[in-house]
C-alpha positions in Angstrom: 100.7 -57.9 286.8 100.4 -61.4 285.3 99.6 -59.8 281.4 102.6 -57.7 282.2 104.3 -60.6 282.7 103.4 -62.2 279.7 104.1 -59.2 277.7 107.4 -59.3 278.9 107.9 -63.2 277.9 106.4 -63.2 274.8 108.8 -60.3 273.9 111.5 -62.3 274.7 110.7 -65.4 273.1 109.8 -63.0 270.0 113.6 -61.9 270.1 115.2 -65.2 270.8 113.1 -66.5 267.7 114.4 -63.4 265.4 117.8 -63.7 266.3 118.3 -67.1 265.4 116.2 -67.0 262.1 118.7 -64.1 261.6 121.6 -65.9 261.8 120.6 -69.4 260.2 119.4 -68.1 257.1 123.0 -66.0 255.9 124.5 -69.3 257.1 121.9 -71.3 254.7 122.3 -69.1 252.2 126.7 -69.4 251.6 126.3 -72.9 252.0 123.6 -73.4 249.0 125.7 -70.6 247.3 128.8 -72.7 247.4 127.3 -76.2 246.6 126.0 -74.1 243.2 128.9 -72.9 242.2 131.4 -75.6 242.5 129.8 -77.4 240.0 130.3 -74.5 237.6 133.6 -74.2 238.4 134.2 -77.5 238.0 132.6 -77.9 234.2 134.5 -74.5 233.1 137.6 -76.1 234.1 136.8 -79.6 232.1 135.5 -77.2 229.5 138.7 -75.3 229.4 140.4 -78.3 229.7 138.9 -80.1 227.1 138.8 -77.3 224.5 142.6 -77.3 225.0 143.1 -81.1 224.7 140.9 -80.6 221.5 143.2 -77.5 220.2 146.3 -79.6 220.9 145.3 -82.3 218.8 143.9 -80.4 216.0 147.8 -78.8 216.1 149.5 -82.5 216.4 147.4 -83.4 213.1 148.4 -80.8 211.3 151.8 -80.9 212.3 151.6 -84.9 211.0 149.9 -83.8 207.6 152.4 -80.8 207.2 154.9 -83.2 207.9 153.4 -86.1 205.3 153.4 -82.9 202.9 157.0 -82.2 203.2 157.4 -85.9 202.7 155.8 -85.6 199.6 157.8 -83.3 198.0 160.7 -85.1 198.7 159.1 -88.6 197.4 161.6 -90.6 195.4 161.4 -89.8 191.4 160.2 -92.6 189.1 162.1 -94.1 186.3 161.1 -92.5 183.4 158.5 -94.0 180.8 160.9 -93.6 177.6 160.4 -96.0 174.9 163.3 -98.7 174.4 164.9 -99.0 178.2 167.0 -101.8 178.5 166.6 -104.2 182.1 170.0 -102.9 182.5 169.6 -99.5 182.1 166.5 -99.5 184.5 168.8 -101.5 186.9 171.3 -98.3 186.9 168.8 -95.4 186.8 166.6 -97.3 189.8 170.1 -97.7 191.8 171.4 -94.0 191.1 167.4 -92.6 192.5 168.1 -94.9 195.5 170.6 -93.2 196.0 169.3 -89.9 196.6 170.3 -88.0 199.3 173.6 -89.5 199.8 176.0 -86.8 200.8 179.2 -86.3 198.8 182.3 -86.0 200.4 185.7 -86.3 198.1 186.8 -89.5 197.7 184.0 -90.8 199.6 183.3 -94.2 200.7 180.4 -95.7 198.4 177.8 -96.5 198.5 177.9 -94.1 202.4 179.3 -90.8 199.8 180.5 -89.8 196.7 182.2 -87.6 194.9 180.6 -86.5 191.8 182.2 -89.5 189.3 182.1 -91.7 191.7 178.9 -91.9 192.4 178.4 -93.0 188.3 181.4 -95.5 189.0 179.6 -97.3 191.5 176.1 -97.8 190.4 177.5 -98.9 186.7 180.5 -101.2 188.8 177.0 -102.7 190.7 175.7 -104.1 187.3 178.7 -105.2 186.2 180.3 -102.0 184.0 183.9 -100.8 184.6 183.4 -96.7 184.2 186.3 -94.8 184.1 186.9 -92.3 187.5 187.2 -89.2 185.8 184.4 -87.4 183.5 187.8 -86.1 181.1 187.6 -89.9 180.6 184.2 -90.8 180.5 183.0 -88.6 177.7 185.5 -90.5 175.2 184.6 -94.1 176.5 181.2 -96.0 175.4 178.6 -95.3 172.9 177.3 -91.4 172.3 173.8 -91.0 172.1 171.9 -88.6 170.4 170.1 -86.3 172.8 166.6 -87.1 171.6 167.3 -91.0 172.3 168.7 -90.9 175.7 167.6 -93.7 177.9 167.3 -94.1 181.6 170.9 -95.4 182.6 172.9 -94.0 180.7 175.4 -90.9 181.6 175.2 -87.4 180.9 178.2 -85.3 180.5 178.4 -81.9 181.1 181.4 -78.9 181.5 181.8 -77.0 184.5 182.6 -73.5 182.6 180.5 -73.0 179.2 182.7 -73.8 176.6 185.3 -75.8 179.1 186.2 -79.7 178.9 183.6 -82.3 180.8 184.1 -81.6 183.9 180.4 -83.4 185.8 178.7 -86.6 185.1 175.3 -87.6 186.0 173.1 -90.8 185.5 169.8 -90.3 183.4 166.2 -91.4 184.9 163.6 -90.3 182.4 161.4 -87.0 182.4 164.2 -84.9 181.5 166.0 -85.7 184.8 169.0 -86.8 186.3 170.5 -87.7 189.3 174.2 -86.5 190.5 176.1 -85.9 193.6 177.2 -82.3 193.2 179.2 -80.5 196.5 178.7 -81.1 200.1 175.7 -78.8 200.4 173.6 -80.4 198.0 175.2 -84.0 197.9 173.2 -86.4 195.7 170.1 -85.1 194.1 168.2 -85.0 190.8 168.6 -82.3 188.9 166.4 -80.9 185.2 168.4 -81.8 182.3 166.5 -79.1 180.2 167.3 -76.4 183.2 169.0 -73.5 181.2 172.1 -74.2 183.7 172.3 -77.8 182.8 170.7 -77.4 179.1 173.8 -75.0 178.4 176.4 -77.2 179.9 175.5 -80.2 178.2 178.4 -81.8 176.5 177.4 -85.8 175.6 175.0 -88.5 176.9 177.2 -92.0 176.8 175.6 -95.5 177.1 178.1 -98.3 178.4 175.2 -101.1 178.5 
């Protein structure tokens, strides 16, 4: 009786025993699972994170050196390196590449816009030279100078129509260029003097100074 007894307990304390190591250990288990994986979770996020923050400033630099790029190409011309420049023929040519990018509007307000002869008016009235307003007029006033001694400063005449009267004026700055306000797309700009557009239209290079 008594070892039937006993049986009987130590079967039950057997079964109390099992059940609870039954249901600790799943418990165990999700927390431990849980306290591994947030961690993870945690570093892919700063990973993702940080990979992004690293993308988006590798874009910004490129966007700054694209931009500095752009800048470049539109980087003010220097005066040209022709031998026998006159201080007051610099003074013009460095005023007129100033200048640049000035729109042009018809009978503009300098130096805020021109129209094309009065932007070559204004930078010759600035160091002290009366020009006259229209290029029919400028191409018989001043000195002409033969094409293979132009100088920076002095104004280049040219015909609208090959074979028409002068019709646009432009200031010389060296390097076979010149500046000019031409229409309201382009406004003031500098332009190839040996271009075949400009090299044909080429009427006279006049030197006031």
């Amino acid at each position: 009786m008594k070892i039937r007894l006993f049986a009987v307990l130590t079967a039950i304390v057997l079964l109390i025993t099992l059940s609870a190591c039954s249901g600790d250990a799943p418990q165990a288990t999700v927390i431990t699972k849980d306290q591994v994986n947030k961690p993870n979770i945690t570093t892919t996020a700063t990973t993702t994170t940080t990979t992004t923050v690293a993308n988006g400033s590798s874009d910004t630099v490129q966007s700054e050196q694209s931009t500095a790029s752009q800048t470049g190409t539109t980087t003010l011309p220097s005066l040209g390196t022709e031998e026998g420049n006159s201080e007051t023929g610099d003074a013009i040519a460095n005023l007129a590449i100033s200048l640049i990018g000035t729109p042009f509007v018809n009978n503009g307000h300098a130096p805020d816009a021109f129209d094309n002869p009065s932007f070559v008016v204004y930078c010759y009235k600035q160091n002290g030279y009366a020009v006259p307003r229209k290029a029919t007029q400028i191409i018989d006033y001043g000195f002409d100078v033969n094409p293979e001694e132009i100088q920076p400063g002095d104004i280049m005449v040219f015909c609208n129509d090959l074979g028409g009267e002068a019709g646009f004026v432009g200031i010389y700055i060296g390097n076979n260029q010149f500046v000019a306000s031409t229409n309201p797309e382009k406004g003031t700009q500098v332009h190839q003097l040996n271009s075949s557009y400009w090299s044909q239209r080429f009427l006279s290079a006049r030197r006031f100074q």
